[in-house]
KOLGU-4560 file (N, C-alpha, C; in nm, 3 decimals, padded with zeros to 5 digits):
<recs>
<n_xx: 00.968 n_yy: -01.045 n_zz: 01.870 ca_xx: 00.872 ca_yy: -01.052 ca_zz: 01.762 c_xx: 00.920 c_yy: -00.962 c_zz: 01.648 mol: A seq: 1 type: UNK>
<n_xx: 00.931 n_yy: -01.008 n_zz: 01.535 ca_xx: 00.972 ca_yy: -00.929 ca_zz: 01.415 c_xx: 00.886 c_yy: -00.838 c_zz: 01.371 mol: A seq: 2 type: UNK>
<n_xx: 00.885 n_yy: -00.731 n_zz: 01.340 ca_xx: 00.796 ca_yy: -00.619 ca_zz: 01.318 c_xx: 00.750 c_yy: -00.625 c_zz: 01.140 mol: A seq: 3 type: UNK>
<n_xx: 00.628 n_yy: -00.649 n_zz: 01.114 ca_xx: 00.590 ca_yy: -00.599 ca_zz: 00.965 c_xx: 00.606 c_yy: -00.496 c_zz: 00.900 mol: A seq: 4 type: UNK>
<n_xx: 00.666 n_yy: -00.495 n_zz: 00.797 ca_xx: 00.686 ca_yy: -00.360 ca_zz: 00.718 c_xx: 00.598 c_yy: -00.360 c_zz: 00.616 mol: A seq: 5 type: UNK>
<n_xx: 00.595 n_yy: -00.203 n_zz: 00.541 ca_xx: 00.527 ca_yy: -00.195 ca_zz: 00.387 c_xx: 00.591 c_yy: -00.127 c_zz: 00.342 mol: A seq: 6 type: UNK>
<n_xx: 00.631 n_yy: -00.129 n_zz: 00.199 ca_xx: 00.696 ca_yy: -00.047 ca_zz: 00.076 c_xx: 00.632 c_yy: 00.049 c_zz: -00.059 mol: A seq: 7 type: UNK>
<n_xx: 00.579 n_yy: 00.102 n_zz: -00.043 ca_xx: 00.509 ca_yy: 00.176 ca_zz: -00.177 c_xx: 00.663 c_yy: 00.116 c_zz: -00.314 mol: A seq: 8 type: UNK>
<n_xx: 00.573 n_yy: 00.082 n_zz: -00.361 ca_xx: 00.667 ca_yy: 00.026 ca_zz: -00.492 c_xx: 00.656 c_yy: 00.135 c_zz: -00.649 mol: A seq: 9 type: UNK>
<n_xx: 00.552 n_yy: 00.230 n_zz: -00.631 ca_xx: 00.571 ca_yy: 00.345 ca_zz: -00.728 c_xx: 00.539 c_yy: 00.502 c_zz: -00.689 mol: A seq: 10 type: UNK>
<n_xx: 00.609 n_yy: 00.537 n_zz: -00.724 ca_xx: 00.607 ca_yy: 00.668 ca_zz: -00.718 c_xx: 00.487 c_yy: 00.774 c_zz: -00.711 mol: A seq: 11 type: UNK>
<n_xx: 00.516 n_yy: 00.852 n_zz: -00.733 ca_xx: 00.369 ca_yy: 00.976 ca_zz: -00.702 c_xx: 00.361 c_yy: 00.985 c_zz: -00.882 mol: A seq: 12 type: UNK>
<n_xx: 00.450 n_yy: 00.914 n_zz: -00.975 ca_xx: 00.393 ca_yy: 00.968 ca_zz: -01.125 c_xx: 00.353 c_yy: 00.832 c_zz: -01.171 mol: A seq: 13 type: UNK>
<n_xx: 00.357 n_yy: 00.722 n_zz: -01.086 ca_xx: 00.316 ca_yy: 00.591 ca_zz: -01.124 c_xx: 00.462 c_yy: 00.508 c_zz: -01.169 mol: A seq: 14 type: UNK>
<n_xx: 00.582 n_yy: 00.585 n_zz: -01.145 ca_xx: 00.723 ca_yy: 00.488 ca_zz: -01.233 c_xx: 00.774 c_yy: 00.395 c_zz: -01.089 mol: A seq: 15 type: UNK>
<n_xx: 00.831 n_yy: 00.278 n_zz: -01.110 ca_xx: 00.875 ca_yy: 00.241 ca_zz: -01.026 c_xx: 00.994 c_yy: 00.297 c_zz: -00.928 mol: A seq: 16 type: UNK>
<n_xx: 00.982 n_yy: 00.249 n_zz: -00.802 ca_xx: 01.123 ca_yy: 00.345 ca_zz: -00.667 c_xx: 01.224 c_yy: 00.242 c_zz: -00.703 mol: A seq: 17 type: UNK>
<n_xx: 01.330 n_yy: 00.325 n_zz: -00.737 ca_xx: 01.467 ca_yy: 00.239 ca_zz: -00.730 c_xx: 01.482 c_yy: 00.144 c_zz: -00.661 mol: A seq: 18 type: UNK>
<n_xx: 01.469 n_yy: 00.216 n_zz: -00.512 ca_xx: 01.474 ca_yy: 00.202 ca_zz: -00.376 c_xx: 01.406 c_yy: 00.183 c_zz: -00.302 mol: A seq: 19 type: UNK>
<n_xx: 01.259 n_yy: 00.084 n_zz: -00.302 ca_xx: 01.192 ca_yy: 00.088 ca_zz: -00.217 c_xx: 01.263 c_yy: 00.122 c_zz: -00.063 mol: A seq: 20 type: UNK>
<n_xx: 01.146 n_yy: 00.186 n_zz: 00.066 ca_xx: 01.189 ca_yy: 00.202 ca_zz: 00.157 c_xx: 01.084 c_yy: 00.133 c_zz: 00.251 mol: A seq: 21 type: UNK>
<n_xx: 01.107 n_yy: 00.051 n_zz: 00.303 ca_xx: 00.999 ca_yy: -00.017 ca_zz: 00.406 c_xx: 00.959 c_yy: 00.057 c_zz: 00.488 mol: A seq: 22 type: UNK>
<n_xx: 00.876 n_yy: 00.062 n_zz: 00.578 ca_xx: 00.858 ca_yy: 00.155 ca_zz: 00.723 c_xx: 00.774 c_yy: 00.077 c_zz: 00.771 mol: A seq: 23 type: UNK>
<n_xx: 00.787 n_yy: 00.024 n_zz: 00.920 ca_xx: 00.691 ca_yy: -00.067 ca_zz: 01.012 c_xx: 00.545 c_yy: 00.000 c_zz: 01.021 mol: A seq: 24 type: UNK>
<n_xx: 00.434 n_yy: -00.131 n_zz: 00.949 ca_xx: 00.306 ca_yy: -00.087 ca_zz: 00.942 c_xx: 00.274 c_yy: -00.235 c_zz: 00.920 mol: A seq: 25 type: UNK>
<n_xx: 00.105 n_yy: -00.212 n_zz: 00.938 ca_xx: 00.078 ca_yy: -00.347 ca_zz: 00.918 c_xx: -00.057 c_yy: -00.287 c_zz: 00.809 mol: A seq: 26 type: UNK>
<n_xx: -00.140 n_yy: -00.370 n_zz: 00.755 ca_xx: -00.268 ca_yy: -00.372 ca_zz: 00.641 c_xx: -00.338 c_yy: -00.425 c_zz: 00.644 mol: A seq: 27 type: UNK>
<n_xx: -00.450 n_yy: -00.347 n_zz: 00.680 ca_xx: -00.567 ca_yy: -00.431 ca_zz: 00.636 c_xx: -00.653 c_yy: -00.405 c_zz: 00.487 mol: A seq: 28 type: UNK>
<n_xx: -00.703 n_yy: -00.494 n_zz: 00.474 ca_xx: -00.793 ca_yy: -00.541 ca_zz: 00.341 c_xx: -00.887 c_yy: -00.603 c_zz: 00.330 mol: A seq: 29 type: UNK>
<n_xx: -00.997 n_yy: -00.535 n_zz: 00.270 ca_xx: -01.087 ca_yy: -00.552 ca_zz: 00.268 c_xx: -01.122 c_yy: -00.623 c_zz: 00.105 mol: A seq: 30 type: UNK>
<n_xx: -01.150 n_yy: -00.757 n_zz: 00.038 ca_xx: -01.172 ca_yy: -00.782 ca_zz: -00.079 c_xx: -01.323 c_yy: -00.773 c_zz: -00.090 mol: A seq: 31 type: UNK>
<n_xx: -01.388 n_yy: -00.771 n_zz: -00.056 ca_xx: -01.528 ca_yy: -00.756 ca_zz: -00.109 c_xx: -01.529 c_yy: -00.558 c_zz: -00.152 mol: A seq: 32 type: UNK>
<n_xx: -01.459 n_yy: -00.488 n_zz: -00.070 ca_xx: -01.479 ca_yy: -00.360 ca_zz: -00.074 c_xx: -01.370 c_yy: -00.309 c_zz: -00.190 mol: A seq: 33 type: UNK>
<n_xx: -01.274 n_yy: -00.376 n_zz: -00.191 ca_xx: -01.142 ca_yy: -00.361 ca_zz: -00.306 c_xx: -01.037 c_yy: -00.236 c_zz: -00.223 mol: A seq: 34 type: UNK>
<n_xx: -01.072 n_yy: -00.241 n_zz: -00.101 ca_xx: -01.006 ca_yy: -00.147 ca_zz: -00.009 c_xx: -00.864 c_yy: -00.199 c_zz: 00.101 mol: A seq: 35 type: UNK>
<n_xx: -00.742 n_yy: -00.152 n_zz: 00.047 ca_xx: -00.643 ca_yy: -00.187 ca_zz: 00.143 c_xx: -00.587 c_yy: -00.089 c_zz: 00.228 mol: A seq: 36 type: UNK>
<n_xx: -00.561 n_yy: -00.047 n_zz: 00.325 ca_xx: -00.469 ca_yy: 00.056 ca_zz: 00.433 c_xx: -00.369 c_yy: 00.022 c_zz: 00.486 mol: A seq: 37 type: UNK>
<n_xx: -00.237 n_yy: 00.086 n_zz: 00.491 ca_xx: -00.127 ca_yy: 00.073 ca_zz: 00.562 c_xx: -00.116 c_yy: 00.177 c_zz: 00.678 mol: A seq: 38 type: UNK>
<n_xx: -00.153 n_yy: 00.090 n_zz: 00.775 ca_xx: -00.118 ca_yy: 00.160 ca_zz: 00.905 c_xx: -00.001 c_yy: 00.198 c_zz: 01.001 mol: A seq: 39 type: UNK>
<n_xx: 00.020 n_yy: 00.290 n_zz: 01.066 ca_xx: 00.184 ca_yy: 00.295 ca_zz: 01.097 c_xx: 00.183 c_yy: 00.204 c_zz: 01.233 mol: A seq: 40 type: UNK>
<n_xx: 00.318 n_yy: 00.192 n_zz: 01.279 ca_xx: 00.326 ca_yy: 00.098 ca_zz: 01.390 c_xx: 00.283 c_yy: 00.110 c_zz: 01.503 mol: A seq: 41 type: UNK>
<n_xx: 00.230 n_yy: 00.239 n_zz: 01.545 ca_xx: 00.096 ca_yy: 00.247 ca_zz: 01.638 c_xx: -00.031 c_yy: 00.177 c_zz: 01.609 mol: A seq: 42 type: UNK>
<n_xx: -00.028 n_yy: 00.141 n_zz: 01.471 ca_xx: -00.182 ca_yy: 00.060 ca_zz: 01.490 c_xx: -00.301 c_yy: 00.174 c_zz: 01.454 mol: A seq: 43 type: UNK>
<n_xx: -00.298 n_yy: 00.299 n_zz: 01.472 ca_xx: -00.417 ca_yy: 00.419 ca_zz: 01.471 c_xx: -00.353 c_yy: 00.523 c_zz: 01.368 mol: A seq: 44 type: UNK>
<n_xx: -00.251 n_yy: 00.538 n_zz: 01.301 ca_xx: -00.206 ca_yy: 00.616 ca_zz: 01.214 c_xx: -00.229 c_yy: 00.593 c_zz: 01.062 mol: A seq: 45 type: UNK>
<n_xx: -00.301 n_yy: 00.602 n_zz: 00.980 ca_xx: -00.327 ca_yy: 00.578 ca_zz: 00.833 c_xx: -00.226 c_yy: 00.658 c_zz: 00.815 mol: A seq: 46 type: UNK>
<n_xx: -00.150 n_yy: 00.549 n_zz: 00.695 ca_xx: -00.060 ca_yy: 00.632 ca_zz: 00.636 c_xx: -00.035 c_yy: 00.602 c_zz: 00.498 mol: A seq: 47 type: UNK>
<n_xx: -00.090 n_yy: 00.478 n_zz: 00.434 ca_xx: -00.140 ca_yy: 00.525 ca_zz: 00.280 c_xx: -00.277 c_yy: 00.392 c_zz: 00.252 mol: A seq: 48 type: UNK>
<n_xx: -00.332 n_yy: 00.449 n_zz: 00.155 ca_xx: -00.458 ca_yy: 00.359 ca_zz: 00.119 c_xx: -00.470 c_yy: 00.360 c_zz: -00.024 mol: A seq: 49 type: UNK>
<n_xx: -00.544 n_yy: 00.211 n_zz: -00.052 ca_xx: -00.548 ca_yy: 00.206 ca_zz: -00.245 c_xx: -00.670 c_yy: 00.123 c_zz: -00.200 mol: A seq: 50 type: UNK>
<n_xx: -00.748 n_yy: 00.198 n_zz: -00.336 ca_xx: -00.893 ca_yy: 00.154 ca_zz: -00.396 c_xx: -00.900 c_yy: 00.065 c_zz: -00.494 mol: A seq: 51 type: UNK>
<n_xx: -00.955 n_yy: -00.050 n_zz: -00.500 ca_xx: -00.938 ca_yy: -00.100 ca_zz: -00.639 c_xx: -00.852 c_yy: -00.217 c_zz: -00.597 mol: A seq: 52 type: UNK>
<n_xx: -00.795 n_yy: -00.223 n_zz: -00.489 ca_xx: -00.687 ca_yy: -00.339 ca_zz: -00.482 c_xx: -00.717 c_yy: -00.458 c_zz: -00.512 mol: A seq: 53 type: UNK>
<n_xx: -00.578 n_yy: -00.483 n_zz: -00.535 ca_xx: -00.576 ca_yy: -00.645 ca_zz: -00.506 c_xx: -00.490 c_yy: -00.728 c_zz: -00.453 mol: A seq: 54 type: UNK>
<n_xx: -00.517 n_yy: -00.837 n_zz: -00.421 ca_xx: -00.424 ca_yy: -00.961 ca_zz: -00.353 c_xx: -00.276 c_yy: -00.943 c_zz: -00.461 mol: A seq: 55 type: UNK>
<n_xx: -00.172 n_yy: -00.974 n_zz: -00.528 ca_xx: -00.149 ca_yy: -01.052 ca_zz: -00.662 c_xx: -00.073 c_yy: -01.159 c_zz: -00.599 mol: A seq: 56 type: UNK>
<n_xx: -00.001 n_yy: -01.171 n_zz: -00.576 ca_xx: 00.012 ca_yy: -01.274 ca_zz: -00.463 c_xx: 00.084 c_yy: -01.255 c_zz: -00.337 mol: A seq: 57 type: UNK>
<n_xx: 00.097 n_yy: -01.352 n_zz: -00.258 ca_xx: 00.109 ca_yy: -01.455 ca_zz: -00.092 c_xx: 00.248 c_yy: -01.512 c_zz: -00.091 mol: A seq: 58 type: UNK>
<n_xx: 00.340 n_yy: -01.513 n_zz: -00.053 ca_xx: 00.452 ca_yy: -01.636 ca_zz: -00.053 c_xx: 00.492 c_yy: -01.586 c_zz: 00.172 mol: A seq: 59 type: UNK>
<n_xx: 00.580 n_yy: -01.687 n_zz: 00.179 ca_xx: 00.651 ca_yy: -01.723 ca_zz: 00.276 c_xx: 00.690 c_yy: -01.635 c_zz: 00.380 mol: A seq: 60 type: UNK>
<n_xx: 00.716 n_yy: -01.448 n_zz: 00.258 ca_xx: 00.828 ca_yy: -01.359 ca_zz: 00.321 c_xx: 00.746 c_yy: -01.273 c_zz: 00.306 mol: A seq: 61 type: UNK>
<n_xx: 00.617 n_yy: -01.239 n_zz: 00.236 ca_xx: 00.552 ca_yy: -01.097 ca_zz: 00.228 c_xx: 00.436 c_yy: -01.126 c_zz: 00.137 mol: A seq: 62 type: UNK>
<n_xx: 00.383 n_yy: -01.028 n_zz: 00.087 ca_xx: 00.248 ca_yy: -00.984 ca_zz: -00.011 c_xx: 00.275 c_yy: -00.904 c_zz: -00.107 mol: A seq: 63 type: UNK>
<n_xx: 00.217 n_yy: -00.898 n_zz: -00.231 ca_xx: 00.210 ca_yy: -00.795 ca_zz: -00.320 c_xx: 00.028 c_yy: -00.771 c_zz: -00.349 mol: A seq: 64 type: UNK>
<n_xx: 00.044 n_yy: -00.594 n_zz: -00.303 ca_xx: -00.104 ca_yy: -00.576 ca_zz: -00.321 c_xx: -00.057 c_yy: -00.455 c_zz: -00.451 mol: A seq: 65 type: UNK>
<n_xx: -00.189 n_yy: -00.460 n_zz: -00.536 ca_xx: -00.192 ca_yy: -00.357 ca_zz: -00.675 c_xx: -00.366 c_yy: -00.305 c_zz: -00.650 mol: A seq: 66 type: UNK>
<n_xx: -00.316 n_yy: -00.160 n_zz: -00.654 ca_xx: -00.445 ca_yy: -00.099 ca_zz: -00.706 c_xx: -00.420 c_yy: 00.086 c_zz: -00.753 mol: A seq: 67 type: UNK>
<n_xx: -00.506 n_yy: 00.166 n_zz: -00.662 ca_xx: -00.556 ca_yy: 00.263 ca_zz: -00.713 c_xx: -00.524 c_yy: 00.375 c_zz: -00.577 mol: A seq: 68 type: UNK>
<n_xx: -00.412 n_yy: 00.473 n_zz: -00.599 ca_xx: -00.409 ca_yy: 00.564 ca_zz: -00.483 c_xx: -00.483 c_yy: 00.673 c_zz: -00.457 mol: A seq: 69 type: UNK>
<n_xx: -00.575 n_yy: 00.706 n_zz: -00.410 ca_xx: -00.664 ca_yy: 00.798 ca_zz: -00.390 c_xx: -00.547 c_yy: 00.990 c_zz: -00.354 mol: A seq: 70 type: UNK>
<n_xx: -00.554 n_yy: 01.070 n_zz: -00.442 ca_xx: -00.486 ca_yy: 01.191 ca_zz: -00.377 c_xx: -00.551 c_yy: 01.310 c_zz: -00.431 mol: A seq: 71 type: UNK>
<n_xx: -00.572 n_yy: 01.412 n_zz: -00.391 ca_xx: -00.610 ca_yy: 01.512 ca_zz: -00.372 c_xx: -00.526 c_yy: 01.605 c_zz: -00.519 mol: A seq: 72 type: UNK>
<n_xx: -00.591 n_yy: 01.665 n_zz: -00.595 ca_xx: -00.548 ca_yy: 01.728 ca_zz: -00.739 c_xx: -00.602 c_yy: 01.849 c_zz: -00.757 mol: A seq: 73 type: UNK>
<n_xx: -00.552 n_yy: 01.906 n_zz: -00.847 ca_xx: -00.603 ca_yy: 02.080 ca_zz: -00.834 c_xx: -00.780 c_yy: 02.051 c_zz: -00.877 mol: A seq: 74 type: UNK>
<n_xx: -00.845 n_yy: 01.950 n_zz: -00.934 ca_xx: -00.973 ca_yy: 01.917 ca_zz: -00.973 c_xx: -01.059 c_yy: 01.827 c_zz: -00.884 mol: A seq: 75 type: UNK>
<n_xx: -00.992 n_yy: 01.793 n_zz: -00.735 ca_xx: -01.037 ca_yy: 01.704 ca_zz: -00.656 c_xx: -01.012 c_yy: 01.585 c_zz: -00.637 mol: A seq: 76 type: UNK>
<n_xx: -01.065 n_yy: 01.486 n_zz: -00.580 ca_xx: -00.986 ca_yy: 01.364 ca_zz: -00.583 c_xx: -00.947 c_yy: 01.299 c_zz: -00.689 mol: A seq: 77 type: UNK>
<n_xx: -00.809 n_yy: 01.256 n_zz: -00.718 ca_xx: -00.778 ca_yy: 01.151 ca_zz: -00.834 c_xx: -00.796 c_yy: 01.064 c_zz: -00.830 mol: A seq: 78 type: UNK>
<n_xx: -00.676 n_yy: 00.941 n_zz: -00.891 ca_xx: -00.637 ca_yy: 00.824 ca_zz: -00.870 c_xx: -00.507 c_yy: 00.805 c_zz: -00.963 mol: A seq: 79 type: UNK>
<n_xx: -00.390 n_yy: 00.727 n_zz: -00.872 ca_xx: -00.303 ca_yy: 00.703 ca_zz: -00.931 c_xx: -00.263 c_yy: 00.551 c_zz: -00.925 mol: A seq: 80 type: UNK>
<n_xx: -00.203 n_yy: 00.475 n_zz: -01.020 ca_xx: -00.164 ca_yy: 00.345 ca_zz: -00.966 c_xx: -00.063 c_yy: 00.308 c_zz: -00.872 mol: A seq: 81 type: UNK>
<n_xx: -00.118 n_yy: 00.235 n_zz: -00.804 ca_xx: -00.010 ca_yy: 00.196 ca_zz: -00.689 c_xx: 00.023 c_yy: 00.057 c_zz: -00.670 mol: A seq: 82 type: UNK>
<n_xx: 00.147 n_yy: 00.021 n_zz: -00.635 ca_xx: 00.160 ca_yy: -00.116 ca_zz: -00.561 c_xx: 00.256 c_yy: -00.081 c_zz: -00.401 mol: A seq: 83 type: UNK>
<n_xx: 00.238 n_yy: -00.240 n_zz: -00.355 ca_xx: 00.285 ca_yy: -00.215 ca_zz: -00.226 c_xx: 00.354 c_yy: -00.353 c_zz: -00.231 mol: A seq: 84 type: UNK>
<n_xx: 00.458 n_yy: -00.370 n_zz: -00.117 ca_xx: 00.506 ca_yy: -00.492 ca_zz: -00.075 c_xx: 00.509 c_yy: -00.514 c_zz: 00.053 mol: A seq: 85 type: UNK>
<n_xx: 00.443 n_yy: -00.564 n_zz: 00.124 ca_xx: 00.407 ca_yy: -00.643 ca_zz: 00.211 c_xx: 00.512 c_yy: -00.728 c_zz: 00.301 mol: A seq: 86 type: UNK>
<n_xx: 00.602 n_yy: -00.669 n_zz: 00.395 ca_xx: 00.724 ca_yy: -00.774 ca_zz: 00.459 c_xx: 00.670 c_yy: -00.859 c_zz: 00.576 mol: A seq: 87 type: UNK>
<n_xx: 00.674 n_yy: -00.976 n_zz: 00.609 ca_xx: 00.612 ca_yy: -01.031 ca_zz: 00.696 c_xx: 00.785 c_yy: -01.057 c_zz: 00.776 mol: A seq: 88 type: UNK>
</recs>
């Protein structure tokens, strides 16, 4: 069985990664809530989440989700933009 990956596609200042780096996780999403999570390959490890998401699209080989990264700032929680790629 081929293992699912995810890629954070921007950075911690919002610029795009040269280099995306995949790491085996799978996602769930929630669209009524605008809530997505990438979980690590245990299944019980959160290891990043965006508010605000969205679908943008579906094809054959993966997903592209866009939203809002929730992180911790010298003023309390932020938000930064995020995307992800989705390897099926």
């Amino acid at each position: 069985m081929k293992t699912m990956k995810v890629a954070k596609l921007l950075d911690d200042a919002g610029r795009p990664v040269r280099e995306p780096f995949a790491v085996p996780a799978s996602v769930s999403f929630d669209a009524r809530e605008g809530v997505a999570q990438a979980w690590a390959a245990d299944g019980r490890t959160l290891i990043a989440e965006m508010v605000k998401a969205r679908v943008v699209w579906v094809g054959v080989a993966g997903a592209r989700i866009e939203g809002m990264e929730p992180f911790e700032g010298p003023d309390g929680t932020q938000y930064r933009a995020m995307e992800w790629q989705q390897i099926y």
